[in-house]
KOLLO-982858 format. One record per residue (C-alpha): residue in one letter; residue number from 1; x, y, z. Coordinates in Angstrom, 3 decimals, decimal comma. Each point is the difference from the previous one (the first is absolute). Layout:
<atoms>
{rest:a; nr:NUM; u:X; v:Y; w:Z}
...
</atoms>
This chain:
<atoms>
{rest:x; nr:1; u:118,183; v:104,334; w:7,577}
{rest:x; nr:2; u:-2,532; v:2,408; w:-0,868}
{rest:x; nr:3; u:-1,204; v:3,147; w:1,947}
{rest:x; nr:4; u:-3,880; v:-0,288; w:0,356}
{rest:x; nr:5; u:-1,175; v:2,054; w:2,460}
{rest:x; nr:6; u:1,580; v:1,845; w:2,726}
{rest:x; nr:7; u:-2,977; v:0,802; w:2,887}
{rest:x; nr:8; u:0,088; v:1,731; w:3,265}
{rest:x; nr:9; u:2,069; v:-2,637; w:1,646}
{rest:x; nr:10; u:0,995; v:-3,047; w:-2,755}
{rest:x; nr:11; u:1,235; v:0,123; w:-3,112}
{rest:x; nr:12; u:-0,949; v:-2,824; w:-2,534}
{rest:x; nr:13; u:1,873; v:-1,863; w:-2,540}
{rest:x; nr:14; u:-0,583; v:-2,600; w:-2,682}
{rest:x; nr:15; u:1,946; v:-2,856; w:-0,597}
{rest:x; nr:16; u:-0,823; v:-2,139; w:-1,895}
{rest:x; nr:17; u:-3,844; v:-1,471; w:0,928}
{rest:x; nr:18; u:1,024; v:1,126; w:3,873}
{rest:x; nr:19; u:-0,192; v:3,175; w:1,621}
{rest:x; nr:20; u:2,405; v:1,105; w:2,300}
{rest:x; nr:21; u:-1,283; v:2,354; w:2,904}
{rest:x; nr:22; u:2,201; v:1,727; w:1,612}
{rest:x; nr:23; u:-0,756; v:1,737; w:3,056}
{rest:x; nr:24; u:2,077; v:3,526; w:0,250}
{rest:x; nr:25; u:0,434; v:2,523; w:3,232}
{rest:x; nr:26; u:-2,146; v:2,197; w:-0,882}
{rest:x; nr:27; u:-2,808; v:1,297; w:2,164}
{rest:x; nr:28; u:-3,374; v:1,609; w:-1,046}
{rest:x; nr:29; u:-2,737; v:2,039; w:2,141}
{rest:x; nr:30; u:-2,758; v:1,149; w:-1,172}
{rest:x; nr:31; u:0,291; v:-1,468; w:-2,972}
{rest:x; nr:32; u:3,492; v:1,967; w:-0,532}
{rest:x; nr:33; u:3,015; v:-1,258; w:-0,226}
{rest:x; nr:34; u:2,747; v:1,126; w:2,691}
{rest:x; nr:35; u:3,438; v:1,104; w:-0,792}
{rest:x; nr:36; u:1,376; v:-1,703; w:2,585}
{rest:x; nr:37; u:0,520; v:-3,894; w:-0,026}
{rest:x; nr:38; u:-0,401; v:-1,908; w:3,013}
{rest:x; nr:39; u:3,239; v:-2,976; w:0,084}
{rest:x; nr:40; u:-0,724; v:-3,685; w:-0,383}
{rest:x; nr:41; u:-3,817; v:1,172; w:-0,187}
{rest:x; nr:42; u:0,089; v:-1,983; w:-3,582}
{rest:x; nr:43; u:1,299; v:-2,875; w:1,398}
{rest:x; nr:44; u:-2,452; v:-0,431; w:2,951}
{rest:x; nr:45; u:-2,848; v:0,798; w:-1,982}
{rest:x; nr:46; u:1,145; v:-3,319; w:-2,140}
{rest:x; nr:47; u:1,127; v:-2,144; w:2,824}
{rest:x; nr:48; u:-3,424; v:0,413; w:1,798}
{rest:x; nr:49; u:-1,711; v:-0,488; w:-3,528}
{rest:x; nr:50; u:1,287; v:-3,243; w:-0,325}
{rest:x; nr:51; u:-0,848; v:-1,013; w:3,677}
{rest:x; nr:52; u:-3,887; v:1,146; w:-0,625}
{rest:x; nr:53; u:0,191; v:-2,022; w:-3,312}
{rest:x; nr:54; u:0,837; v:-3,068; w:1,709}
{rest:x; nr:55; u:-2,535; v:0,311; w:2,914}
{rest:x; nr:56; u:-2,866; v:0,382; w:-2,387}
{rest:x; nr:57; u:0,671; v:-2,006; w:-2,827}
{rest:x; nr:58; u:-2,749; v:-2,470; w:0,717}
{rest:x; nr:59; u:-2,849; v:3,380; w:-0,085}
{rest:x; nr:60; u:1,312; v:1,190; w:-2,927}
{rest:x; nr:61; u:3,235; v:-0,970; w:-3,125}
{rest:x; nr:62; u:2,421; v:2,605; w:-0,035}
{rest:x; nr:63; u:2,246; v:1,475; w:-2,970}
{rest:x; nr:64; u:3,459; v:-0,938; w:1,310}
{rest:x; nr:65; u:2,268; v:-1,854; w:-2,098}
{rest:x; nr:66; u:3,438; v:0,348; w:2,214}
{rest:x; nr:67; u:1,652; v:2,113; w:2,405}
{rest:x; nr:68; u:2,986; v:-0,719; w:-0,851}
{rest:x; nr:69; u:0,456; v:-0,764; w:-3,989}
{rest:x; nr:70; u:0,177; v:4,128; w:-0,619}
{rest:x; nr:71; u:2,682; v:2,204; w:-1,092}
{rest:x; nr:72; u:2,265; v:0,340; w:2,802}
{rest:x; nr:73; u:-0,227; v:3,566; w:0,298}
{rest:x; nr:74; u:-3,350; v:-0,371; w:0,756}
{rest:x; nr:75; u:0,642; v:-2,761; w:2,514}
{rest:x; nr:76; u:-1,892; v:-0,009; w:3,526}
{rest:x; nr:77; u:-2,748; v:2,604; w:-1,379}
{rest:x; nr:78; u:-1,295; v:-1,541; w:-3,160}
{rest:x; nr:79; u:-1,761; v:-3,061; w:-1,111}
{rest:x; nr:80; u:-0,525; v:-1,425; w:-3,067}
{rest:x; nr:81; u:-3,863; v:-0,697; w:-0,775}
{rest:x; nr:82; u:-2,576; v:-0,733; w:-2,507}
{rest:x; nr:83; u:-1,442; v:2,685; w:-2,192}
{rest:x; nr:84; u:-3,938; v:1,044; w:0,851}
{rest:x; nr:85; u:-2,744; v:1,929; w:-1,173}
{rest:x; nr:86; u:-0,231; v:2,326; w:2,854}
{rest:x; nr:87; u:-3,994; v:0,325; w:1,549}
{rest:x; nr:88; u:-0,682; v:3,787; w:-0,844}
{rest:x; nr:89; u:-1,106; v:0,210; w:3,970}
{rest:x; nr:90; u:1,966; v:0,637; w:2,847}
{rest:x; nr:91; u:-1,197; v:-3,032; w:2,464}
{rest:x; nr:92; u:-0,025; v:1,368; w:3,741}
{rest:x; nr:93; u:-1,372; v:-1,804; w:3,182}
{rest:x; nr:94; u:-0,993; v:2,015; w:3,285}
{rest:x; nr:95; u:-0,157; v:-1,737; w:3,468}
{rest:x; nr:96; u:0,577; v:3,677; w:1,863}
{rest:x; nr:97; u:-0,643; v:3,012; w:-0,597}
{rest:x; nr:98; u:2,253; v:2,230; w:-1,176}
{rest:x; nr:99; u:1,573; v:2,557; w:-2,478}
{rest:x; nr:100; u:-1,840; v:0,953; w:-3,068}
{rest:x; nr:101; u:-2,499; v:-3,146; w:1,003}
{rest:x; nr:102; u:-0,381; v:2,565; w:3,066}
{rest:x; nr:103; u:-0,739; v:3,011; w:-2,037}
{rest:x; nr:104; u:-2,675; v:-1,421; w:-2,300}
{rest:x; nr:105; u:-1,909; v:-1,790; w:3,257}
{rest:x; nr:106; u:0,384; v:3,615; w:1,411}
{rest:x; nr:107; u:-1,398; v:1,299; w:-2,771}
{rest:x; nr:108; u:-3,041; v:-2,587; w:-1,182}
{rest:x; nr:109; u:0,239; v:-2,689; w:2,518}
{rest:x; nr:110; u:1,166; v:-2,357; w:-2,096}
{rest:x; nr:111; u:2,600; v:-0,935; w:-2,286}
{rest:x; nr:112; u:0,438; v:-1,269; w:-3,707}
{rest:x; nr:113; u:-4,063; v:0,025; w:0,310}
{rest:x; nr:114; u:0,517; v:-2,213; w:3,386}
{rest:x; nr:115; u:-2,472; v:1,098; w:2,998}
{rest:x; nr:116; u:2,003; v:-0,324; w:2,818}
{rest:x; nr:117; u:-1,870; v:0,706; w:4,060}
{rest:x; nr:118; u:-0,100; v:3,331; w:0,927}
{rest:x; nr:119; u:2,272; v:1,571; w:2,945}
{rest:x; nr:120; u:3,100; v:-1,329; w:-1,447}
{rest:x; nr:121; u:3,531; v:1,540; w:1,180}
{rest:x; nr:122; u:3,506; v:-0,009; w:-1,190}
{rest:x; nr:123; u:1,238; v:-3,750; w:0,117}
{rest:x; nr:124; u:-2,986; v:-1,384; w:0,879}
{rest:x; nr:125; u:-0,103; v:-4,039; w:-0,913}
{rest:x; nr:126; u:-2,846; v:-0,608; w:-2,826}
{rest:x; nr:127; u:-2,546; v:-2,676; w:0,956}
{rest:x; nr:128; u:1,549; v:-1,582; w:-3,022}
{rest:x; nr:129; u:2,717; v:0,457; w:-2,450}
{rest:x; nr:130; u:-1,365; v:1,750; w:-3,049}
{rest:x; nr:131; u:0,729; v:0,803; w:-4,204}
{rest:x; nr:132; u:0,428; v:3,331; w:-0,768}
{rest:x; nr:133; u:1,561; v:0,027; w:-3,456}
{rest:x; nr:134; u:0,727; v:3,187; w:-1,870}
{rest:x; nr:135; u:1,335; v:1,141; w:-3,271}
{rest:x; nr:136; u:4,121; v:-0,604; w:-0,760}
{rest:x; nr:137; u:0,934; v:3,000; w:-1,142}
{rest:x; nr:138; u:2,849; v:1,301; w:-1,995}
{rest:x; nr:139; u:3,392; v:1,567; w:2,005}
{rest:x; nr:140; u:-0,645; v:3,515; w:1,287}
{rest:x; nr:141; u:-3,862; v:-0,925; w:0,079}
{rest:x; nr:142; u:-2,309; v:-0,886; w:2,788}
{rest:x; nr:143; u:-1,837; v:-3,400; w:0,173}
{rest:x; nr:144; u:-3,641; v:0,669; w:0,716}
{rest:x; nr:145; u:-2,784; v:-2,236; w:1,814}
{rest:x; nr:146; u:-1,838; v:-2,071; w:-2,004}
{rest:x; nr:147; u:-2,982; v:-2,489; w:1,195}
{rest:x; nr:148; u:-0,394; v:-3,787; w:-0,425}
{rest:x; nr:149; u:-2,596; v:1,192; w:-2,929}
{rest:x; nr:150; u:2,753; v:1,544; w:-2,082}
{rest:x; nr:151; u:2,426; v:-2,579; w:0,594}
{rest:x; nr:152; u:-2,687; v:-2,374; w:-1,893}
{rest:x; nr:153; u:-0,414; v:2,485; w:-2,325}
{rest:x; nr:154; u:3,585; v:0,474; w:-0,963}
{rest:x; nr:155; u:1,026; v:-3,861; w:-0,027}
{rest:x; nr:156; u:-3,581; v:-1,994; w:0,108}
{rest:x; nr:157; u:-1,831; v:-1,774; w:3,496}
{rest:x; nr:158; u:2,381; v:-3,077; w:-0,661}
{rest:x; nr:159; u:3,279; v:1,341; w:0,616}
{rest:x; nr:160; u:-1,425; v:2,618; w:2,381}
{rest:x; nr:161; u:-1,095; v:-2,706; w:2,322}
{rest:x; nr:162; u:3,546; v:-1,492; w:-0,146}
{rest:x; nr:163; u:1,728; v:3,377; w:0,321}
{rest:x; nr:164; u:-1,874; v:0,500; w:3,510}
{rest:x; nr:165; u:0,304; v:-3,459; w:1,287}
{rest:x; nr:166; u:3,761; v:-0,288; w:-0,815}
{rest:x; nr:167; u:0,835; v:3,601; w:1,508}
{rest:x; nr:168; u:-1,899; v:-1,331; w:3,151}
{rest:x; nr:169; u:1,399; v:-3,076; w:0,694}
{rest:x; nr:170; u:3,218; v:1,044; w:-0,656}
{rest:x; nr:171; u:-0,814; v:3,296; w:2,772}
{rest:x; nr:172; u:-1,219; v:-2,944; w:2,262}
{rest:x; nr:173; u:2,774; v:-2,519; w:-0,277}
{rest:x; nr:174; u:2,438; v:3,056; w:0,394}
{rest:x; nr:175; u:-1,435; v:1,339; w:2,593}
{rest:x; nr:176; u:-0,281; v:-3,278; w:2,369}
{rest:x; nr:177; u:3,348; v:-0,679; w:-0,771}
{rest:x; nr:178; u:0,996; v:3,668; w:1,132}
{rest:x; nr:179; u:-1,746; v:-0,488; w:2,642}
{rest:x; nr:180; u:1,830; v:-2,884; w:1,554}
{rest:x; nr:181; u:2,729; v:2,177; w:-0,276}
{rest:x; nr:182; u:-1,353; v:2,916; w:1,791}
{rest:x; nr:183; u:-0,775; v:2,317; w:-2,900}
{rest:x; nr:184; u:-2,900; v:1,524; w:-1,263}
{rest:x; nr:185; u:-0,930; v:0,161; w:-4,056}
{rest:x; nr:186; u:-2,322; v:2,938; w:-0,069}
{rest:x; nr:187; u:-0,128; v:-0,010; w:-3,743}
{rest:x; nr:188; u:1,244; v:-1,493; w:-3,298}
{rest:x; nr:189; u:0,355; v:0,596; w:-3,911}
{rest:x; nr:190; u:0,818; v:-2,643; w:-2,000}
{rest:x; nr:191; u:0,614; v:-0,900; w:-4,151}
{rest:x; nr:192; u:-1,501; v:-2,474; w:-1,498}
{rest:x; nr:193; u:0,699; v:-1,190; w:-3,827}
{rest:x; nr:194; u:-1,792; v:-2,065; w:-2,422}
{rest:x; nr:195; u:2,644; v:-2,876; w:-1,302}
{rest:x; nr:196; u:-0,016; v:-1,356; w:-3,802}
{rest:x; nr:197; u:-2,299; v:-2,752; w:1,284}
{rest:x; nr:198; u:-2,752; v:3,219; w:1,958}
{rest:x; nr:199; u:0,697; v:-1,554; w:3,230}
{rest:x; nr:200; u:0,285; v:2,948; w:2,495}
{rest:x; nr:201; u:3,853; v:-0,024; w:1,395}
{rest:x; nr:202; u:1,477; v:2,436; w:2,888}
{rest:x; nr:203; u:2,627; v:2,118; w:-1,258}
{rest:x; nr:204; u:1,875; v:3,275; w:0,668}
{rest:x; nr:205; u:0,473; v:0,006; w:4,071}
{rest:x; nr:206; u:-1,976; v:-0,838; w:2,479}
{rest:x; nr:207; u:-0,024; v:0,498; w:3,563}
{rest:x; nr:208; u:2,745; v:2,191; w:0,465}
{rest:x; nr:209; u:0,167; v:3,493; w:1,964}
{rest:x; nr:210; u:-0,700; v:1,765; w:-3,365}
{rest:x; nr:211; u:-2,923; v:-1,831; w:-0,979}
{rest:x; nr:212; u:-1,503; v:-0,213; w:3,549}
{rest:x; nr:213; u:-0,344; v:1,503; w:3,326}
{rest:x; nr:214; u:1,689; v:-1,697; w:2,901}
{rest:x; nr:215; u:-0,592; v:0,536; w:3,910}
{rest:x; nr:216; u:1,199; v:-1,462; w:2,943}
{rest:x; nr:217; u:-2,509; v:-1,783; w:1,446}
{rest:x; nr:218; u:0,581; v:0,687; w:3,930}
{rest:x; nr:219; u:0,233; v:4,007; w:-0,593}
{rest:x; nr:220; u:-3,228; v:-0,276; w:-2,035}
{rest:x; nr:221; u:-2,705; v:2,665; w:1,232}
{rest:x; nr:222; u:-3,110; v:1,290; w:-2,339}
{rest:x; nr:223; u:-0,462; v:3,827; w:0,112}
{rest:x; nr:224; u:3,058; v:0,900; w:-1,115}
{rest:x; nr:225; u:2,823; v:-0,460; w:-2,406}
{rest:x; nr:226; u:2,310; v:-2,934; w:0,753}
{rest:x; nr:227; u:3,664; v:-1,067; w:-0,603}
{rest:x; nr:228; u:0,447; v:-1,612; w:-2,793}
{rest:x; nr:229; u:2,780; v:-1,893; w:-1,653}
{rest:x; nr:230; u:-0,521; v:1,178; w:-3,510}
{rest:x; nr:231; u:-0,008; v:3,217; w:-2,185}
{rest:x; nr:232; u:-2,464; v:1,392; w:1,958}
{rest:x; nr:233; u:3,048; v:1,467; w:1,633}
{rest:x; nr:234; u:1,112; v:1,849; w:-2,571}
{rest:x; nr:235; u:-3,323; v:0,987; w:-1,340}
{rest:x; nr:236; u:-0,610; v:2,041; w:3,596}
{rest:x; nr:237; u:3,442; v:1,561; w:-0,028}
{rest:x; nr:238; u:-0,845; v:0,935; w:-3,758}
{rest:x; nr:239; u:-3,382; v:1,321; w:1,123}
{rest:x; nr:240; u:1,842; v:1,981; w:2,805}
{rest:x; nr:241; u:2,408; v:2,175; w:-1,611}
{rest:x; nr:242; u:-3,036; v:1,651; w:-2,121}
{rest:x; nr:243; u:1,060; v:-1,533; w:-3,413}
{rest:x; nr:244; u:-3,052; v:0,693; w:-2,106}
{rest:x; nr:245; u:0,367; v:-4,026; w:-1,363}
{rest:x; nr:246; u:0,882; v:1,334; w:-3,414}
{rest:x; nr:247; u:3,296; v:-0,970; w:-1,477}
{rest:x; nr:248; u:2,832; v:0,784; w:0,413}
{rest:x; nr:249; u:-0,315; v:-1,532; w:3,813}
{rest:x; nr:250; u:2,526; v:1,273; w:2,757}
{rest:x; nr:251; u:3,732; v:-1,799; w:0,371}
{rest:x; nr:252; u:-0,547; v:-2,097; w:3,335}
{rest:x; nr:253; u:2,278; v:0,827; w:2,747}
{rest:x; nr:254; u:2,326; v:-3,031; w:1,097}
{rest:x; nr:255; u:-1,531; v:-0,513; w:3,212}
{rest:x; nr:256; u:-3,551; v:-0,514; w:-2,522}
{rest:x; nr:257; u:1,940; v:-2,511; w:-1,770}
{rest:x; nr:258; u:1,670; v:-2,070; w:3,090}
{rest:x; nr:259; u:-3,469; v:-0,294; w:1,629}
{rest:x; nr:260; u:-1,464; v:-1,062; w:-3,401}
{rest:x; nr:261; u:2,413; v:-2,327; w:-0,666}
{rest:x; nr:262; u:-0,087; v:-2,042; w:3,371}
{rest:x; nr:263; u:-3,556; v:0,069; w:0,256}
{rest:x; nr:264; u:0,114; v:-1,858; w:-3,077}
{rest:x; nr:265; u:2,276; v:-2,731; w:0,981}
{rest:x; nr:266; u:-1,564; v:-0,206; w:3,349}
{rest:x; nr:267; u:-3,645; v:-0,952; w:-1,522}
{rest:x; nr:268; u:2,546; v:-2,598; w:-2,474}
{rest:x; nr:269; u:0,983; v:-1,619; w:3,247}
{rest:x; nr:270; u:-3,123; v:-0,273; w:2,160}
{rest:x; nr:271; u:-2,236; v:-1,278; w:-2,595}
{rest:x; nr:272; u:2,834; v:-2,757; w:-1,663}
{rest:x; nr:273; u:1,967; v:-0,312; w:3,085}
{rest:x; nr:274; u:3,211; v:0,274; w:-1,900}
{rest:x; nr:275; u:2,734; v:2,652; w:1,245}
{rest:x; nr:276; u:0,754; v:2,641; w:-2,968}
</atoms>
């Protein structure tokens, strides 16, 4: 195999027509990647992957191949999938309010170009799930708002219109089923791909506490910040020690990682219903 990439989290290989995506330890925050790996994150990241994959198949095809025909050093965090032209646009949904969604309402009352009502708080519910793309930008960079507008401009008002109505029925079919399982999805950034044939095809991850924001639902309460099961964990405790979000990024104390690591696995269990 061939060494294509190696990202924030997953490093990518070629073999033969596949890829094979494997999904490592490592953390990032602020777009900067921690020194500190969290265990079996890798591995749960891929497991609840797969579930999503399978629960929304009929919305959307996905890029999976196998879980299990990859090298078996790899095995139980890697999948082999097809290769796709990765959309240049970094596909988010928004049913709360939150984060840097927060920041830019704060700041212009909307976000990605999307009015939202005035007198908004902190985890307030939107009156409807909304696309608020921005750029994909390089490791070590920031990803930027961009509008609807640009996201025609970049890849024309055909596959815009597809990029928003996939991200948001995949938000909504995530979040109901979340839902029945007590947990909120506040928020969600998924890949899409064009295939050899230009179908549209869900790749990367999707769902997962990386890629999303996860709350329970019976501790939920707008006007302030909420627990979450997801990296929003480690991006406070980052935020908290006065790290200026440069790299290098601070070595995370062990009690960091433990809390990390079974918040993880907890969201794995409540939204598939299978013990870790």
């Amino acid at each position: 195999m061939e060494l294509l990439h190696s990202g924030k989290v997953r490093d990518v290989y070629a073999d033969g027509d596949d890829l094979i995506l494997v999904a490592s330890d490592r953390v990032s925050v602020y777009d900067v990647v921690l020194p500190t790996p969290i265990p079996d994150k890798g591995a749960v990241l891929t497991r609840l992957s797969l579930w999503w994959f399978e629960q929304l198949a009929d919305l959307v095809p996905h890029h999976v191949i196998s879980a299990t025909d990859v090298p078996a050093e790899f095995a139980g965090r890697a999948i082999r999938c097809r290769r796709l032209r990765m959309v240049p646009v970094e596909c988010i949904a928004r049913g709360y309010l939150t984060g840097l969604g927060l920041k830019e309402y704060e700041k212009s009352g909307a976000v990605s170009g999307v009015p939202l009502p005035s007198g908004l708080v902190e985890a307030d519910r939107l009156p409807e799930p909304v696309f608020t793309p921005t750029t994909k930008a390089p490791i070590g960079e920031h990803d930027e708002f961009i509008t609807y507008d640009d996201v025609v401009a970049e890849v024309g008002a055909e596959t815009a219109v597809e990029l928003r109505r996939i991200t948001l029925a995949v938000y909504r079919r995530g979040a109901e089923i979340a839902a029945e399982r007590g947990v909120i999805i506040a928020d969600t950034k998924i890949e899409l791909g064009w295939a050899a044939d230009g179908s549209l095809v869900l790749g990367d991850e999707v769902l997962t506490p990386d890629s999303s924001r996860f709350w329970p639902a019976d501790s939920w309460q707008p006007g302030r910040a909420q627990f979450s099961f997801d990296k929003q964990y480690l991006r406070d405790w980052a935020a908290g020690t006065g790290w200026d979000k440069q790299a290098p990024a601070p070595e995370l104390p062990a009690d960091v990682v433990e809390v990390s690591r079974a918040r993880y696995v907890e969201i794995y269990e409540r939204l598939t219903g299978r013990s870790w």
